[in-house]
C-alpha positions as CSV (number, residue, x, y, z in Angstrom):
1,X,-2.9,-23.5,24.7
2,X,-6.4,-23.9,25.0
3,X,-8.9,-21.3,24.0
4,X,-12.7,-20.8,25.4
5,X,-15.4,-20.5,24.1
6,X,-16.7,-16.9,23.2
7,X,-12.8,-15.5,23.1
8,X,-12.8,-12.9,20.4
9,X,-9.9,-14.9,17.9
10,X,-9.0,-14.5,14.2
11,X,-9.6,-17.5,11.9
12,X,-7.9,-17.9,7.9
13,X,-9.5,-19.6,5.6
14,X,-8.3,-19.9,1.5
15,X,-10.9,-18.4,-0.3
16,X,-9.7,-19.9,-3.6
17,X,-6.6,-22.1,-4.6
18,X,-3.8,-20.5,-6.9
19,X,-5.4,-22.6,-9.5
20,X,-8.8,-21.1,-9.0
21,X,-7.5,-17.5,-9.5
22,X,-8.6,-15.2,-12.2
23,X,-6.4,-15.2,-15.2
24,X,-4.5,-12.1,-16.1
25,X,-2.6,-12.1,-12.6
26,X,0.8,-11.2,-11.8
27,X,2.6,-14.1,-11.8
28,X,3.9,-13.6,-8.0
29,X,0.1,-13.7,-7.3
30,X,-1.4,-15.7,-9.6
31,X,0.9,-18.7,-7.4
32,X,-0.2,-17.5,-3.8
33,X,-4.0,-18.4,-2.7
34,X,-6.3,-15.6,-1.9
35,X,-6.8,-15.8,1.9
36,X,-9.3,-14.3,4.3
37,X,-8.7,-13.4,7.5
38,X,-11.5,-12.8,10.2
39,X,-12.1,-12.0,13.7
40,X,-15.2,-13.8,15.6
41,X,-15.9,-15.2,18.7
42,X,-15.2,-18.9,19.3
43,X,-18.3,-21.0,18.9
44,X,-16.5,-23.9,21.4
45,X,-13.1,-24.2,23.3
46,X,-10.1,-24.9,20.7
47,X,-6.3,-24.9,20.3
48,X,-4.4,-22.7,18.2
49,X,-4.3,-24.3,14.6
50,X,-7.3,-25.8,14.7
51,X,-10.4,-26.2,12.1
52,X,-12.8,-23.8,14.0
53,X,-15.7,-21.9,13.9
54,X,-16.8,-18.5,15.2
55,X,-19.4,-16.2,14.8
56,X,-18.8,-12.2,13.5
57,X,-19.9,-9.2,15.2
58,X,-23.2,-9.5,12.5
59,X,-24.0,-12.8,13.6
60,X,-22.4,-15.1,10.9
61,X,-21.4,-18.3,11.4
62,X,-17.2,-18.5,9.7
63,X,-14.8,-21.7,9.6
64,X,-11.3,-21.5,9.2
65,X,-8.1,-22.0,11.5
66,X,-7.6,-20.8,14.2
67,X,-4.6,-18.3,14.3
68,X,-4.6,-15.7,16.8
69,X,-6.1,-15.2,20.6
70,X,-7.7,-11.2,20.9
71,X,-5.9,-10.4,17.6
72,X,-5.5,-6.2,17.0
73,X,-5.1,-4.0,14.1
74,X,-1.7,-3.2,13.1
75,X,-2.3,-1.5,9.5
76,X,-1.8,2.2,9.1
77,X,-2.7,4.5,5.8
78,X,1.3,5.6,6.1
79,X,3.1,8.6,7.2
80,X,1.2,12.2,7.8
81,X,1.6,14.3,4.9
82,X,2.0,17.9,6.5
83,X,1.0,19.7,3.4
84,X,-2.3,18.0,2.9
85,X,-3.7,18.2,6.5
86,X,-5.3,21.6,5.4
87,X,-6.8,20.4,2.0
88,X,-10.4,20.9,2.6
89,X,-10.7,23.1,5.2
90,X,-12.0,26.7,5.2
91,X,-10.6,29.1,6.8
92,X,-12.3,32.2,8.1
């Protein structure tokens, strides 16, 4: 599928090699590369999978691969916790 220019995508890009990491890791993570992930707009038309670049909401310029078209945000902070919605607040 091909992707034009000025879409709003998300690019990864490995910010350092397993080899690279700091020492004193878990092992599980010491093995996986640190990755970032980033949402820009598309500096020229691309496919999916793709070396690209894009350009973030502050006007940086980014490379990575291309991985997802008008990507959202999927992450939560967890459940409510009923007892702690008053924590802070004054009554009266």
């Amino acid at each position: 599928m091909r992707v034009a220019k000025g879409t709003w995508v998300e690019i990864e890009s490995i910010v350092l090699k397993p080899e690279e990491r700091a020492p004193g890791l878990p092992e599980d993570t010491a093995k996986t590369p640190y990755v970032l992930r980033l949402s820009g707009f598309l500096e020229e038309e691309a496919e999916v999978g793709q070396e690209v670049a894009v350009k973030s909401l502050v006007g940086r310029t980014h490379h990575g691969v291309l991985r997802a078209v008008n990507p959202s945000y999927d992450h939560s902070f967890g459940a409510t916790v009923p007892e702690l919605l008053h924590v802070g607040l004054r009554e009266g």
